[in-house]
N, C-alpha and C positions, 0 to 999 in steps of 0.2 A: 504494500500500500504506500501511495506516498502520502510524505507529511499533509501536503492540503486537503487529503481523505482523510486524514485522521484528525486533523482541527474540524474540520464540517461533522465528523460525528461527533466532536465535543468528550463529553464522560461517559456518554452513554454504553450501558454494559452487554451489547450485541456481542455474539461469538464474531471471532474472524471466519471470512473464507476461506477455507485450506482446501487444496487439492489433493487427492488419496496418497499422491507422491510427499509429498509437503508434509502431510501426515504420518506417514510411515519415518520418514528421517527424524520427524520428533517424535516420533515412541522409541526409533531406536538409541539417539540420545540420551529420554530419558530413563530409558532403562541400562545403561551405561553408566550411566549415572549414580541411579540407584545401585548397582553394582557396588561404585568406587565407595559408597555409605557406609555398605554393609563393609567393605573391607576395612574402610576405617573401626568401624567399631568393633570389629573381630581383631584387629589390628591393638588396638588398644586394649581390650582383655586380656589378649595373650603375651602382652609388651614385644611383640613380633612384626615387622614390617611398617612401622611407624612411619615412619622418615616417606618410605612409598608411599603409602595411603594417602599421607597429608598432602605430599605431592603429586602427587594424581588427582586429589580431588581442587586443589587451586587450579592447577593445568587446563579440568574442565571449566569449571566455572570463570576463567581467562579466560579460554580458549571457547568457548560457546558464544560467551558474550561478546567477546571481538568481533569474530568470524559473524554472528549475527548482526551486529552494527552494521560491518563493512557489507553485506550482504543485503541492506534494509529490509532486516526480518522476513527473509524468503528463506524455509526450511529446504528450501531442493536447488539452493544456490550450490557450484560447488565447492567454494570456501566452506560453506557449513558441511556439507560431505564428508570432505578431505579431514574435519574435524572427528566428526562420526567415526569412519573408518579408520583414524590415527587411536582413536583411543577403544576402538573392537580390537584392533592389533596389540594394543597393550595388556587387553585384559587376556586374548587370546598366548600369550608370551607368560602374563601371571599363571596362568591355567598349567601348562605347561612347564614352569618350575615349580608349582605345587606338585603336579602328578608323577613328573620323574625326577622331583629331589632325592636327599636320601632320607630313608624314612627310620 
């Protein structure tokens, strides 16, 4: 939307229009997200992985909110993509040294 769509609707509390595409990149976000949460807080019970968690979870919430600035809030932009898919790579990398560390 641009900004002169979004002063003419004023505060009014209408859903946006998203398209399925637009929709999909923000569920997968936000469950990336929720991911980086839970690891924080497992992170912090087990005084293990700390230092990652926190960092990971700043990285998104930078990195979302940049990428969605510079994008003017278009979830199927591919600045916001490239965000998406940088941090499924990271979780897919945590996954991966959890499963074949040593146990």
């Amino acid at each position: 939307m641009r900004r002169a769509e979004l002063s003419a609707r004023g505060n009014q509390s209408e859903p946006l229009d998203l398209t399925p595409a637009q929709k999909g990149w923000a569920l997968a976000a936000a469950l990336l997200f929720l991911a980086s949460i839970g690891l924080l807080g497992f992170a912090l019970s087990n005084q293990v992985f700390i230092a990652f968690a926190l960092g990971w979870v700043a990285l998104q919430i930078f990195g979302y909110g940049g990428s969605l600035k510079r994008a003017k809030g278009d979830f199927n932009h591919p600045l916001f993509k490239s965000q998406v898919m940088l941090h499924g790579i990271a979780m897919a990398l945590l996954l991966v040294l959890l499963l074949k560390g040593p146990a």
